[in-house]
Structures are given as structure tokens and as C-alpha cells.
CHARMM-style PDB file with segment names, atoms N, HN, CA, C and O in Angstrom:
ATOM      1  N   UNK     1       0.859  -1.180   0.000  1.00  0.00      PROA
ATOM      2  CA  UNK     1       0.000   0.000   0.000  1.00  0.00      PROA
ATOM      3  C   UNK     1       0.898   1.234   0.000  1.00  0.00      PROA
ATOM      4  O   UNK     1       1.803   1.249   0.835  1.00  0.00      PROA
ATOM      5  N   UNK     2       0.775   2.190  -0.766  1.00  0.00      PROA
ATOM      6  HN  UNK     2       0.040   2.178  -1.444  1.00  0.00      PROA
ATOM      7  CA  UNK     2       1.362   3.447  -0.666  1.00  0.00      PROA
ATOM      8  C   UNK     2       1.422   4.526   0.358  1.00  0.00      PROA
ATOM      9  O   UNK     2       0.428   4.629   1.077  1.00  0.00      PROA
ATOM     10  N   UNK     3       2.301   5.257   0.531  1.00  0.00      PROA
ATOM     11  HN  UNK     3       3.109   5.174  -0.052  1.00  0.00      PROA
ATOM     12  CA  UNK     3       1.966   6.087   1.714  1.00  0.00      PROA
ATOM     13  C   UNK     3       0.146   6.643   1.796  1.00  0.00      PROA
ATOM     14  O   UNK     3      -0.678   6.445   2.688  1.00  0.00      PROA
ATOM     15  N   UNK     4      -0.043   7.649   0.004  1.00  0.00      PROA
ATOM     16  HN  UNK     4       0.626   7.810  -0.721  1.00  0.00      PROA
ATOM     17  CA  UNK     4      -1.380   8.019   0.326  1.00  0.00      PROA
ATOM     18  C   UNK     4      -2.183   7.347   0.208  1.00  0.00      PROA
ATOM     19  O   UNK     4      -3.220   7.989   0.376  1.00  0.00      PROA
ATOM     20  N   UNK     5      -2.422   6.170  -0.035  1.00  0.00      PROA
ATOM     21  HN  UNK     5      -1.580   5.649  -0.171  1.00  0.00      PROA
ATOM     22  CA  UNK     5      -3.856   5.245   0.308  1.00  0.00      PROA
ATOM     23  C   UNK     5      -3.627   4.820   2.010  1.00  0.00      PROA
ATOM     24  O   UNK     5      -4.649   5.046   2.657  1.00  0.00      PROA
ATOM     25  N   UNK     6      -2.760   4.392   2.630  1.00  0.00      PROA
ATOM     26  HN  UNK     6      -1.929   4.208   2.104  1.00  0.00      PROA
ATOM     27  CA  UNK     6      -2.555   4.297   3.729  1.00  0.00      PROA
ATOM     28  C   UNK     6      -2.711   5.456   4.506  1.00  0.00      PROA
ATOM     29  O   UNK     6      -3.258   5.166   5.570  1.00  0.00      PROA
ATOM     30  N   UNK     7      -2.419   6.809   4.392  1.00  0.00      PROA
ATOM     31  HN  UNK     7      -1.975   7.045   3.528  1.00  0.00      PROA
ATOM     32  CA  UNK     7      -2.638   7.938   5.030  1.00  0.00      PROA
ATOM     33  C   UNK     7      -4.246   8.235   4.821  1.00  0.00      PROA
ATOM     34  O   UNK     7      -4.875   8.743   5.750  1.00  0.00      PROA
ATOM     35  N   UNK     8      -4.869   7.918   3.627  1.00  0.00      PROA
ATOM     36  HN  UNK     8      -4.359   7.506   2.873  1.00  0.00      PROA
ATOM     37  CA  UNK     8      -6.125   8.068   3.176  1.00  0.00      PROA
ATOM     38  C   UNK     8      -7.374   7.192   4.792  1.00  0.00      PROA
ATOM     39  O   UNK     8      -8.104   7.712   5.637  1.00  0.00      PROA
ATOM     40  N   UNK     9      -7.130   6.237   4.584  1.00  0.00      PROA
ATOM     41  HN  UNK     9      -6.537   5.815   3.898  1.00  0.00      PROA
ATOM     42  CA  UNK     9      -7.438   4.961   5.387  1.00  0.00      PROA
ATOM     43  C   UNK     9      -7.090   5.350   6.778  1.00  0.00      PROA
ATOM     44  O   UNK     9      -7.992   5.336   7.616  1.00  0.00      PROA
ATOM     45  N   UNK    10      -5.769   5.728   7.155  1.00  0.00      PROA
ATOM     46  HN  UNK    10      -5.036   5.739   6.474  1.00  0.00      PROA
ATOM     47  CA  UNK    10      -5.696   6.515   8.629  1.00  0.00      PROA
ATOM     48  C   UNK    10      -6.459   7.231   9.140  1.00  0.00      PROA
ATOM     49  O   UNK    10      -6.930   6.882  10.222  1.00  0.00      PROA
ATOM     50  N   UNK    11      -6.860   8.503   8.541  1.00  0.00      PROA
ATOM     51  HN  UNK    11      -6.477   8.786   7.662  1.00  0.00      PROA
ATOM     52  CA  UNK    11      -7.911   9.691   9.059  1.00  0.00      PROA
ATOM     53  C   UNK    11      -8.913   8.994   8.894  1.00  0.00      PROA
ATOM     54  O   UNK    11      -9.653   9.174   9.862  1.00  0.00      PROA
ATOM     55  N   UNK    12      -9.487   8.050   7.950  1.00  0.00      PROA
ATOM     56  HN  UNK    12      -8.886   7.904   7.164  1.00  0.00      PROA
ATOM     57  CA  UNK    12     -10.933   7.764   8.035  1.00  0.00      PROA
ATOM     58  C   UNK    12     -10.848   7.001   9.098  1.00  0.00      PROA
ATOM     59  O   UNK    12     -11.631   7.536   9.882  1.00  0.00      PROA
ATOM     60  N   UNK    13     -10.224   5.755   9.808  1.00  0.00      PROA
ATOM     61  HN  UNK    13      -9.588   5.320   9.171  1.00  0.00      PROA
ATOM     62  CA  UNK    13      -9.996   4.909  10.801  1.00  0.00      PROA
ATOM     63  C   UNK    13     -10.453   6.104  12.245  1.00  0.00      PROA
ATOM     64  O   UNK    13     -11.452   6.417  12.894  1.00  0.00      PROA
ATOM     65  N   UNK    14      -8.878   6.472  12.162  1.00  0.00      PROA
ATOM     66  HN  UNK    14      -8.067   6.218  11.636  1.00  0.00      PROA
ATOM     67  CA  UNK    14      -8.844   7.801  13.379  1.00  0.00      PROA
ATOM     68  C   UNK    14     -10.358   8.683  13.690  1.00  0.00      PROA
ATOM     69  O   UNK    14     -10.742   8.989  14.818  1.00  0.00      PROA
ATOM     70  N   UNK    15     -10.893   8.913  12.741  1.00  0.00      PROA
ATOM     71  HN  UNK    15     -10.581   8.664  11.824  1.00  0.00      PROA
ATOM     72  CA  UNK    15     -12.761  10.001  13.032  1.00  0.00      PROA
ATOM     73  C   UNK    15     -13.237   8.946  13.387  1.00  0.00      PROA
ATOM     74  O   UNK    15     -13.791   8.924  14.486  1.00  0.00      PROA
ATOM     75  N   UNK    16     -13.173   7.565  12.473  1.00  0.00      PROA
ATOM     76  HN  UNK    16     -12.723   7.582  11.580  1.00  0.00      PROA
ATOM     77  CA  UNK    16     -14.563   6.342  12.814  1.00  0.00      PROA
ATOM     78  C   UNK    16     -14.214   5.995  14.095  1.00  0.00      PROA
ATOM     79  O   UNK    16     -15.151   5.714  14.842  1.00  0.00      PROA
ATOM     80  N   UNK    17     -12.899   5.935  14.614  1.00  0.00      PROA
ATOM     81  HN  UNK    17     -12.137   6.163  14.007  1.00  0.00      PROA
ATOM     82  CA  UNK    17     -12.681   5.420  16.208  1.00  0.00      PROA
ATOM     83  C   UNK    17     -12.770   6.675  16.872  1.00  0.00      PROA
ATOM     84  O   UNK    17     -12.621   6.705  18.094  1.00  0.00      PROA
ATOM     85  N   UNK    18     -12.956   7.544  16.333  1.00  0.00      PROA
ATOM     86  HN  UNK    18     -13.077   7.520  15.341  1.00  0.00      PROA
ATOM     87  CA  UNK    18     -13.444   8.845  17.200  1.00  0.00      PROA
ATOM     88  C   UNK    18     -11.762   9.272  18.296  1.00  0.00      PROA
ATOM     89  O   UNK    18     -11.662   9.711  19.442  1.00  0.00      PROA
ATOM     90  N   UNK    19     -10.771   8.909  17.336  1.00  0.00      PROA
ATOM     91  HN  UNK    19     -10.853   8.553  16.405  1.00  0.00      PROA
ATOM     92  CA  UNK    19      -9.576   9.390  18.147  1.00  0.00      PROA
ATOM     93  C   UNK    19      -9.108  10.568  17.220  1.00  0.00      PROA
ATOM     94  O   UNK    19      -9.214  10.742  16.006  1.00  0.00      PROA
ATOM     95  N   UNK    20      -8.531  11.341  18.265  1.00  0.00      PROA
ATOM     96  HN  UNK    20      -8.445  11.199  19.251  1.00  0.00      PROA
ATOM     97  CA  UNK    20      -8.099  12.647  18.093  1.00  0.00      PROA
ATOM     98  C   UNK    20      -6.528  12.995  17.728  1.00  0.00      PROA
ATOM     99  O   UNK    20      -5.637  12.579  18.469  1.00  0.00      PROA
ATOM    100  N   UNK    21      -6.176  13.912  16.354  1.00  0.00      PROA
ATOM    101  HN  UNK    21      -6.899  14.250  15.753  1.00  0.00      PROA
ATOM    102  CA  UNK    21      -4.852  13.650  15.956  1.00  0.00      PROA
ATOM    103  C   UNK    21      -3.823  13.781  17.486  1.00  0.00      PROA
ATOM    104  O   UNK    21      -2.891  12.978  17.459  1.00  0.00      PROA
ATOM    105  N   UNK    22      -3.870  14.582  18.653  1.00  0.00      PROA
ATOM    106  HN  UNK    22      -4.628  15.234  18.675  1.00  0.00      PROA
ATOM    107  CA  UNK    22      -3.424  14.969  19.570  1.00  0.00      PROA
ATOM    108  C   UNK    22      -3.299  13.696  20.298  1.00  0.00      PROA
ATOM    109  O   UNK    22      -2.201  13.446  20.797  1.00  0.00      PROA
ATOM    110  N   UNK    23      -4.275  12.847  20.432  1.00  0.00      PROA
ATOM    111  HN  UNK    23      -5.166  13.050  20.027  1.00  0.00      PROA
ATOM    112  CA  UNK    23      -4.243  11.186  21.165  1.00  0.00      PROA
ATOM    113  C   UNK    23      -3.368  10.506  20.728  1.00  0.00      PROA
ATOM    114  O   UNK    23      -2.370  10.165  21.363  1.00  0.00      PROA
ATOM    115  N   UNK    24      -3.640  10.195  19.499  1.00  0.00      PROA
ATOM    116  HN  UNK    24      -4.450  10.472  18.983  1.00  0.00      PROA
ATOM    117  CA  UNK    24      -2.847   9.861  18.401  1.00  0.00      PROA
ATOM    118  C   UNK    24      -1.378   9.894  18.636  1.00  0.00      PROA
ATOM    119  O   UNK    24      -0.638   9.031  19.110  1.00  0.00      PROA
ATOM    120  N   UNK    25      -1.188  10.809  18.299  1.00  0.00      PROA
ATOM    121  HN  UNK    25      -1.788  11.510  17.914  1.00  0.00      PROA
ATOM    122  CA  UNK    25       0.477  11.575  18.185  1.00  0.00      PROA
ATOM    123  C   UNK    25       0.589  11.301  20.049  1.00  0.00      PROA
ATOM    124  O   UNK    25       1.632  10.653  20.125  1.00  0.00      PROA
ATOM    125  N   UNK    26       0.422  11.353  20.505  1.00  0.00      PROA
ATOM    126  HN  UNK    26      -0.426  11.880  20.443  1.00  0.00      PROA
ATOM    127  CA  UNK    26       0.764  11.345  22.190  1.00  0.00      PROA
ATOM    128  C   UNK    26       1.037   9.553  22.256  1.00  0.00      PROA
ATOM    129  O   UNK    26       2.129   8.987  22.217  1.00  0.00      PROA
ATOM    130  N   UNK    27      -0.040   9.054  22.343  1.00  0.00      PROA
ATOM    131  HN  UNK    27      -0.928   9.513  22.375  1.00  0.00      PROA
ATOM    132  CA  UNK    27       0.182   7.459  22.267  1.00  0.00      PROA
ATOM    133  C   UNK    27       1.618   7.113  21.680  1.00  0.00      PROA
ATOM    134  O   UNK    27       2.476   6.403  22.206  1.00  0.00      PROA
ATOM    135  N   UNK    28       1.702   8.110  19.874  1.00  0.00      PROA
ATOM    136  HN  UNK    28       1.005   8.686  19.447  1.00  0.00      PROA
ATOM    137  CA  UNK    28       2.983   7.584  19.090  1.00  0.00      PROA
ATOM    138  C   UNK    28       4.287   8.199  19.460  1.00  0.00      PROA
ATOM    139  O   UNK    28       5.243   7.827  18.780  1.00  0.00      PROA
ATOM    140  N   UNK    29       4.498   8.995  20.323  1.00  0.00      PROA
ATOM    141  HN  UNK    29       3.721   9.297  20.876  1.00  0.00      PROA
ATOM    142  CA  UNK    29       5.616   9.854  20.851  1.00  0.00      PROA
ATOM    143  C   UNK    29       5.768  10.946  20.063  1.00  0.00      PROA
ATOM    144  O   UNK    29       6.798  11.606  20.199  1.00  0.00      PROA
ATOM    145  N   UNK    30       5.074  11.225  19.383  1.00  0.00      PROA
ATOM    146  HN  UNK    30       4.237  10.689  19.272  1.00  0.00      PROA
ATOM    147  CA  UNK    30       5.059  12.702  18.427  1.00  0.00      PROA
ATOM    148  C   UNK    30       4.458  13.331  19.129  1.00  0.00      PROA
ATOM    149  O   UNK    30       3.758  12.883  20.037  1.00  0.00      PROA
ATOM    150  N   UNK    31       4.691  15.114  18.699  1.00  0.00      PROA
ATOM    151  HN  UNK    31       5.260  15.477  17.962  1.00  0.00      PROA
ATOM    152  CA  UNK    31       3.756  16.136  18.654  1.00  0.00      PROA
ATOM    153  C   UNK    31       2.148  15.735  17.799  1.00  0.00      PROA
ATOM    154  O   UNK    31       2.057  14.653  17.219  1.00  0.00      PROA
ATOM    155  N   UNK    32       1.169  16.548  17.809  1.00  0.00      PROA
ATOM    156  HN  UNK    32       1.242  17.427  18.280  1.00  0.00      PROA
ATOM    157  CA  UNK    32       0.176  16.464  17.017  1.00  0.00      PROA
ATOM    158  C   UNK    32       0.744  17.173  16.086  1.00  0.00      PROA
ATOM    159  O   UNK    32       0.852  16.365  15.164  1.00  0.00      PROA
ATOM    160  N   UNK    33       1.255  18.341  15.672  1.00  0.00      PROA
ATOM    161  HN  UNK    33       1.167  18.997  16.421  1.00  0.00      PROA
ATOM    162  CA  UNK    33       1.931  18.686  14.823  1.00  0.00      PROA
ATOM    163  C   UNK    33       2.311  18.200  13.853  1.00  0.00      PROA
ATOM    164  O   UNK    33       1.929  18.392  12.698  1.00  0.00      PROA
ATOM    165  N   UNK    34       3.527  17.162  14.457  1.00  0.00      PROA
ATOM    166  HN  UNK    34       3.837  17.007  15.395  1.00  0.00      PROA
ATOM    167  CA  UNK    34       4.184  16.151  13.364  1.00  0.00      PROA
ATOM    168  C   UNK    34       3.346  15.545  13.467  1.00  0.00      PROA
ATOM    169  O   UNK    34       3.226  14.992  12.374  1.00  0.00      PROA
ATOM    170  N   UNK    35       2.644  15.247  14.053  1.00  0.00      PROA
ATOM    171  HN  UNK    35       2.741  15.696  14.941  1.00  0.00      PROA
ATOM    172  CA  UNK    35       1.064  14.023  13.808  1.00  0.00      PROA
ATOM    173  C   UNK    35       0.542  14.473  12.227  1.00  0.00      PROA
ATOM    174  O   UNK    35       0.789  13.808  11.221  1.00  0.00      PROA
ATOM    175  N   UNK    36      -0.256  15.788  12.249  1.00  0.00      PROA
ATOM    176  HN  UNK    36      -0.457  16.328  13.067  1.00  0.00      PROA
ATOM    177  CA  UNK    36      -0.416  16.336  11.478  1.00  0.00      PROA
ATOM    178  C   UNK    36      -0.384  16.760  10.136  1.00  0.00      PROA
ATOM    179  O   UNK    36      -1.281  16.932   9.310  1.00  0.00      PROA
ATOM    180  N   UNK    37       1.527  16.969  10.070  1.00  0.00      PROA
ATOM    181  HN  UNK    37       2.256  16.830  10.740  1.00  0.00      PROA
ATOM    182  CA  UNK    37       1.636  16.828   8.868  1.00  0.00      PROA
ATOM    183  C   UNK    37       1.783  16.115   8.272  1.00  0.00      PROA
ATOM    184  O   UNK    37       1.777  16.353   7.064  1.00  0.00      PROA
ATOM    185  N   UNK    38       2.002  14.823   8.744  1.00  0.00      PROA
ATOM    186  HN  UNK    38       2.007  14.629   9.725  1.00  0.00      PROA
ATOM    187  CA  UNK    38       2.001  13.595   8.155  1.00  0.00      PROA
ATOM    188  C   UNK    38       0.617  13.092   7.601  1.00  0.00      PROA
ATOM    189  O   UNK    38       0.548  12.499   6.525  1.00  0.00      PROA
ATOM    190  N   UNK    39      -0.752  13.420   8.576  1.00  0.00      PROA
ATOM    191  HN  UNK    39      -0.696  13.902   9.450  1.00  0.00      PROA
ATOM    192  CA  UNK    39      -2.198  13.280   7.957  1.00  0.00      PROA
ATOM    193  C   UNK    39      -2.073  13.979   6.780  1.00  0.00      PROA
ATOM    194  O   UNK    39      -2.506  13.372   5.801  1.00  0.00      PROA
ATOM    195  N   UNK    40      -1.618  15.058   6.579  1.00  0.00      PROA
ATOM    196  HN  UNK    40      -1.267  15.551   7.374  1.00  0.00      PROA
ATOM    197  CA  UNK    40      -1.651  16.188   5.388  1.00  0.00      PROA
ATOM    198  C   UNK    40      -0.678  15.774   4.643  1.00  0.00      PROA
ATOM    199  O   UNK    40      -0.920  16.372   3.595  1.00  0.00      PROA
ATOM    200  N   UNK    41       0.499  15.002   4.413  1.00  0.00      PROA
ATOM    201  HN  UNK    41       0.696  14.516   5.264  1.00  0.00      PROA
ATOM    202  CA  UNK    41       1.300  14.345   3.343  1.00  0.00      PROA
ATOM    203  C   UNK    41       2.275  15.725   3.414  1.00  0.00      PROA
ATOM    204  O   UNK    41       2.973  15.999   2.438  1.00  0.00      PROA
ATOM    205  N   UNK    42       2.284  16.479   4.477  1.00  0.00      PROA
ATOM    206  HN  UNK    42       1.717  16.256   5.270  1.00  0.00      PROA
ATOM    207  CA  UNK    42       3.793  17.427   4.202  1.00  0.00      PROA
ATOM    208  C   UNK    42       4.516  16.526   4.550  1.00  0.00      PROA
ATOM    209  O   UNK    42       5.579  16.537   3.929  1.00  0.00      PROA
ATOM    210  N   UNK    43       4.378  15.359   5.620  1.00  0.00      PROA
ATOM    211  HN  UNK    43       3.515  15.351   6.124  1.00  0.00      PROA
ATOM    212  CA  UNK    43       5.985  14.916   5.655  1.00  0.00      PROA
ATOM    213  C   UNK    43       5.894  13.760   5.403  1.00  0.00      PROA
ATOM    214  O   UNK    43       4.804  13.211   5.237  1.00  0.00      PROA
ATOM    215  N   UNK    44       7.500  12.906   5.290  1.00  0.00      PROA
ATOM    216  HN  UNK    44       8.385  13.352   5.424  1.00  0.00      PROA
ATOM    217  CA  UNK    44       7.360  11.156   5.118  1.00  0.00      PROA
ATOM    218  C   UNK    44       6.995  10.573   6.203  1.00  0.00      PROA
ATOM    219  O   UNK    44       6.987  10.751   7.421  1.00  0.00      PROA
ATOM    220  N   UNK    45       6.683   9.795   5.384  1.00  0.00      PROA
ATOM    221  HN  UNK    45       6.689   9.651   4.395  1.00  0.00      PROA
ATOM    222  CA  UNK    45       5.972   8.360   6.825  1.00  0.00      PROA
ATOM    223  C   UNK    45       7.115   7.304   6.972  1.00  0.00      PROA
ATOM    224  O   UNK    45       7.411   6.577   6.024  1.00  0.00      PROA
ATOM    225  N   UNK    46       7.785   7.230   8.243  1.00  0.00      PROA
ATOM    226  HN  UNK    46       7.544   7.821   9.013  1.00  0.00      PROA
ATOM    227  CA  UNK    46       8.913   6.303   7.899  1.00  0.00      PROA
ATOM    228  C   UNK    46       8.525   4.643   8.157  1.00  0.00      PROA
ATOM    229  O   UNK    46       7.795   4.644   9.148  1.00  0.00      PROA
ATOM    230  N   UNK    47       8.684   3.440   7.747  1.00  0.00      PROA
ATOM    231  HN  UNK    47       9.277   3.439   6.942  1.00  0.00      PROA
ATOM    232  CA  UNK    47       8.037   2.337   8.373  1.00  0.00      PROA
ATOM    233  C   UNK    47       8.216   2.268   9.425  1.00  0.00      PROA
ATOM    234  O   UNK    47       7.251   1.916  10.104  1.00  0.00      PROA
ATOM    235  N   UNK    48       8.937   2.429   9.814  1.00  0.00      PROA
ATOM    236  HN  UNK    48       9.721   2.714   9.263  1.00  0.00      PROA
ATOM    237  CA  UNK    48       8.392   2.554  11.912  1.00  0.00      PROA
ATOM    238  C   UNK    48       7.273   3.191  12.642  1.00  0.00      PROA
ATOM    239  O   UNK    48       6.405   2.705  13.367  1.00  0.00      PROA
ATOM    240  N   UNK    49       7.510   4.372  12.274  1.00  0.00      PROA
ATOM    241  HN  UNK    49       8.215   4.767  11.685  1.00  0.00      PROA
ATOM    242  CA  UNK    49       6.620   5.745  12.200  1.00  0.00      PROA
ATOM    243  C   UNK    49       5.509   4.730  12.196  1.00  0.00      PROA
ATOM    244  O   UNK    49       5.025   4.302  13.244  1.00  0.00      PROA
ATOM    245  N   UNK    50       5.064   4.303  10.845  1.00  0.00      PROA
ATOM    246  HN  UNK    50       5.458   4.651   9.994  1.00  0.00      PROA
ATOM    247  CA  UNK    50       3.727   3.543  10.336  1.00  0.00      PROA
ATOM    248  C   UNK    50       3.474   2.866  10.958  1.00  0.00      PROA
ATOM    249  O   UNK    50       2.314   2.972  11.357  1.00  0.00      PROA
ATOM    250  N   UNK    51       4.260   1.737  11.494  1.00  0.00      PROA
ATOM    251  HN  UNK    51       5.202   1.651  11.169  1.00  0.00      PROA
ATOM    252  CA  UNK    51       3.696   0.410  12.414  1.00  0.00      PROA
ATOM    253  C   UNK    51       3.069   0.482  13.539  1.00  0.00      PROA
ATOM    254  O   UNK    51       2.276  -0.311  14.047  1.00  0.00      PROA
ATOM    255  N   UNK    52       3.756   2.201  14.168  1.00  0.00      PROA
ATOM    256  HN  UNK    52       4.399   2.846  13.755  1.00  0.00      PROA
ATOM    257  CA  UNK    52       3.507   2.441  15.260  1.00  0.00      PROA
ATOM    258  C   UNK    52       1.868   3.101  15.515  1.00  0.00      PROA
ATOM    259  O   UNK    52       0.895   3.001  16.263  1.00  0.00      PROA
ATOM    260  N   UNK    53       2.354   3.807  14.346  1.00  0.00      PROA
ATOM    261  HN  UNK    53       3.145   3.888  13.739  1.00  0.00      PROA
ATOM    262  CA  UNK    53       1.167   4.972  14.217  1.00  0.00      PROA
ATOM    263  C   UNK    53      -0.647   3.722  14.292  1.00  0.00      PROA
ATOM    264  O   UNK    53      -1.706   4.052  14.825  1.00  0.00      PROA
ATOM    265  N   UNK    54      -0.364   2.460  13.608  1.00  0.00      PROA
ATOM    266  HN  UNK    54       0.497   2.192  13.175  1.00  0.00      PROA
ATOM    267  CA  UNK    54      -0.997   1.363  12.894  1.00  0.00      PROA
ATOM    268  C   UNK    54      -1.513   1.099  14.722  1.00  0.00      PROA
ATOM    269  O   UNK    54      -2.538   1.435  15.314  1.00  0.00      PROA
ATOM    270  N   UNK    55      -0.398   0.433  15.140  1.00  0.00      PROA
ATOM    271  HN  UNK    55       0.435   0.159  14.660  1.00  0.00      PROA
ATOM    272  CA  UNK    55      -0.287  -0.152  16.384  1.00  0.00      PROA
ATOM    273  C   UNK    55      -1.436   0.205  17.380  1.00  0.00      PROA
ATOM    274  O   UNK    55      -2.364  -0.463  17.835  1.00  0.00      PROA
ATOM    275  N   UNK    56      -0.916   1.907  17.608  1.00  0.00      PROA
ATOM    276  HN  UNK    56      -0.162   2.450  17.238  1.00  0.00      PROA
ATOM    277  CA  UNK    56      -1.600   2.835  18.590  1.00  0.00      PROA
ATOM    278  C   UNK    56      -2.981   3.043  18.305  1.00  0.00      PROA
ATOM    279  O   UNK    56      -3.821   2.945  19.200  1.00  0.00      PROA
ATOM    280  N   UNK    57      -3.367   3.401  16.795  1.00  0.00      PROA
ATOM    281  HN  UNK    57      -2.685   3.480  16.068  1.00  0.00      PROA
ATOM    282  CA  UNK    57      -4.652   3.309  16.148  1.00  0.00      PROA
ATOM    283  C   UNK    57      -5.468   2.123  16.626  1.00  0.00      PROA
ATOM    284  O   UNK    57      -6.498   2.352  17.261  1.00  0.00      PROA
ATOM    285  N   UNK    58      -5.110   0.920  16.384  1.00  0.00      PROA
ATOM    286  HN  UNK    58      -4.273   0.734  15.868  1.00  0.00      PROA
ATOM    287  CA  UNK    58      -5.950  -0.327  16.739  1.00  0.00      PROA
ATOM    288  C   UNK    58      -5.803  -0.262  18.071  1.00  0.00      PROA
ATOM    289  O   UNK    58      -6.658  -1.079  18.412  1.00  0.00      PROA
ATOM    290  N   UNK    59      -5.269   0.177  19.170  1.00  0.00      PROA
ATOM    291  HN  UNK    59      -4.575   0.841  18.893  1.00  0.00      PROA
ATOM    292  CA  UNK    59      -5.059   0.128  20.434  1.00  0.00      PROA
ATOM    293  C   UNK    59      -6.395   1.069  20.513  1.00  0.00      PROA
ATOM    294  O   UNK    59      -7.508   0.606  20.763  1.00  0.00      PROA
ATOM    295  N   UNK    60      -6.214   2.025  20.343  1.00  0.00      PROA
ATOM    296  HN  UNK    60      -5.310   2.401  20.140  1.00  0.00      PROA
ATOM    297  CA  UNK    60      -7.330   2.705  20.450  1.00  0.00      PROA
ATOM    298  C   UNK    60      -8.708   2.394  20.245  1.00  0.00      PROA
ATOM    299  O   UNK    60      -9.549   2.670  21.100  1.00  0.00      PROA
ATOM    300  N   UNK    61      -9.012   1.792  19.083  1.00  0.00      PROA
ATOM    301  HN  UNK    61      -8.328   1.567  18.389  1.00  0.00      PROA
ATOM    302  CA  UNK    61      -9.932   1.390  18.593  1.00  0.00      PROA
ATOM    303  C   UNK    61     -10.913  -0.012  19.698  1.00  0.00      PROA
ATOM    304  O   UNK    61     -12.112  -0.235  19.862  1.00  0.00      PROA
ATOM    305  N   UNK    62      -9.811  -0.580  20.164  1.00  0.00      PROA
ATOM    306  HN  UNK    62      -8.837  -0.399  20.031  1.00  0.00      PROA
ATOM    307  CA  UNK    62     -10.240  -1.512  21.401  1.00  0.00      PROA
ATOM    308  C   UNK    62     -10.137  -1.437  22.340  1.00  0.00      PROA
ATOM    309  O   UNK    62     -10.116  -2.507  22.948  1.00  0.00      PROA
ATOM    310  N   UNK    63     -10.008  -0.222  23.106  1.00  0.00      PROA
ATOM    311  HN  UNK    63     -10.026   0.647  22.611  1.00  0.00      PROA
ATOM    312  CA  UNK    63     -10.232   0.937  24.152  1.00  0.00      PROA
ATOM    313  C   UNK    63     -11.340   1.188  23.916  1.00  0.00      PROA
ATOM    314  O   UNK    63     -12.247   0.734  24.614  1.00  0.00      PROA
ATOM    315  N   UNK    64     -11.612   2.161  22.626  1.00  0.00      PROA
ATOM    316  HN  UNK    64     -10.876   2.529  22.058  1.00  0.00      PROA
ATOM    317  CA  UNK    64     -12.963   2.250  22.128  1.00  0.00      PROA
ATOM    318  C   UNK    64     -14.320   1.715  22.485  1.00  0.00      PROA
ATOM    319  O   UNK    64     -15.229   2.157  23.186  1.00  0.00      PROA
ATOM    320  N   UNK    65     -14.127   0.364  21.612  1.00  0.00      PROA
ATOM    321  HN  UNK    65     -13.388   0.005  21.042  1.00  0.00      PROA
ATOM    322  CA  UNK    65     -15.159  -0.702  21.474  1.00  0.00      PROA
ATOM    323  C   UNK    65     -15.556  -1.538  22.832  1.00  0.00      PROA
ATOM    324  O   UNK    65     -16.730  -1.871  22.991  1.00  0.00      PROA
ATOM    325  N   UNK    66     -14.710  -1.820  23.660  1.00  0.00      PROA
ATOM    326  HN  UNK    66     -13.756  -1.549  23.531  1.00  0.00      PROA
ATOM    327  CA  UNK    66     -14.888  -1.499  24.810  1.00  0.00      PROA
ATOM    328  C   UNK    66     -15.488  -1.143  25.897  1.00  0.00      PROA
ATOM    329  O   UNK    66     -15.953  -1.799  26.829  1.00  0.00      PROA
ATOM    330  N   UNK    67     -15.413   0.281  25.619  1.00  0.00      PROA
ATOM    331  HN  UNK    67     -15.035   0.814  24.862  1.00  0.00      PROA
ATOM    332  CA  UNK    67     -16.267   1.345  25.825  1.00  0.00      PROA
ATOM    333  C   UNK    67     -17.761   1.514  25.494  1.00  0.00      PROA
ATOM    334  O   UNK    67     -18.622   1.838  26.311  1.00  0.00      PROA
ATOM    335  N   UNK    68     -17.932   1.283  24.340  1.00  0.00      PROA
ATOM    336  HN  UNK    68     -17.232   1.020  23.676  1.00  0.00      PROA
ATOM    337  CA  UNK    68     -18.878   1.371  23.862  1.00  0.00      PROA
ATOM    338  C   UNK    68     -19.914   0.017  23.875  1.00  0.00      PROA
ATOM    339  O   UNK    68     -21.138  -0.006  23.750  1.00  0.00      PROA
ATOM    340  N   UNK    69     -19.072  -0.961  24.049  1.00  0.00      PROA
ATOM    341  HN  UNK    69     -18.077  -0.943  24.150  1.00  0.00      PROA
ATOM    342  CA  UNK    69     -20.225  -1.916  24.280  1.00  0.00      PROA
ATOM    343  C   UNK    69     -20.110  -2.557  25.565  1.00  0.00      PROA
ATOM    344  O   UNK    69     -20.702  -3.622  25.738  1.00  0.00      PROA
ATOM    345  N   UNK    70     -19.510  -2.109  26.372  1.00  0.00      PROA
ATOM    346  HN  UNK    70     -19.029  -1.243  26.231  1.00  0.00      PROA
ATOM    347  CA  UNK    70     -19.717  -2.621  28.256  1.00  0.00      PROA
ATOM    348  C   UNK    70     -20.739  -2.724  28.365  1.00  0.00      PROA
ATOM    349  O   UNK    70     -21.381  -2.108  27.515  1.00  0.00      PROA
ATOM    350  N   UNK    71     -21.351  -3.311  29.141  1.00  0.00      PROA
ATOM    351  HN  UNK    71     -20.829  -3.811  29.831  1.00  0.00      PROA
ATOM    352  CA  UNK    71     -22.988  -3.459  30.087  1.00  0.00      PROA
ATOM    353  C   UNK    71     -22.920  -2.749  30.694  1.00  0.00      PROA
ATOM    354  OT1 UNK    71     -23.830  -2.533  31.494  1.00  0.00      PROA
TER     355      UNK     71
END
């Protein structure tokens, strides 16, 4: 997958799990900033960067779900 179909797929993931670029980037050891420009394709995505960014996302997401479906 390319950086922008993968960056594409990130932000939609990130709104549908209702996580915030600032969560995000905090979880991944970035600023939201550099969070940021990386959503926006100013900067490279390095494969680490990605795995992590991947990692923290699905972490989130089952935090989330979680959440949302406890009794």
C-alpha cells in the first residue's frame, strides 16, 4: 500500500474510532503537529513511524469498542 492510500485509510480509521490527531500523536511519541503533517502528506511516513502509528490506532480502537459496548 502506498503512503497516500494508507494515510487516506488513517484519518478515516482515526474520526470512525473517534480518536483525536493529539491522542494519536501522544500514544505515538510525536507532537500532534508532526502528527499532522504527516495526515496532510507534508511529511514522510517512515516504516516505523507507520507500524507504530498502525499499532496505537488499533489500540485505540479496542479501548474504544470497549467502551462502547460494556454493560
Amino acid at each position: 500500500m502506498n503512503d497516500k492510500k494508507f494515510i487516506e485509510e488513517l484519518k478515516f480509521k482515526r474520526e470512525e474510532y473517534g480518536v483525536s490527531q493529539k491522542r494519536l500523536a501522544v500514544a505515538c511519541g510525536i507532537s500532534r503537529e508532526h502528527y499532522n503533517r504527516i495526515e496532510t502528506g507534508k511529511l514522510p511516513l517512515t516504516e516505523e513511524l507507520k507500524a507504530e502509528i498502525q499499532k496505537q490506532l488499533e489500540r485505540g480502537h479496542s479501548a474504544y469498542q470497549a467502551q462502547t459496548h460494556a454493560p
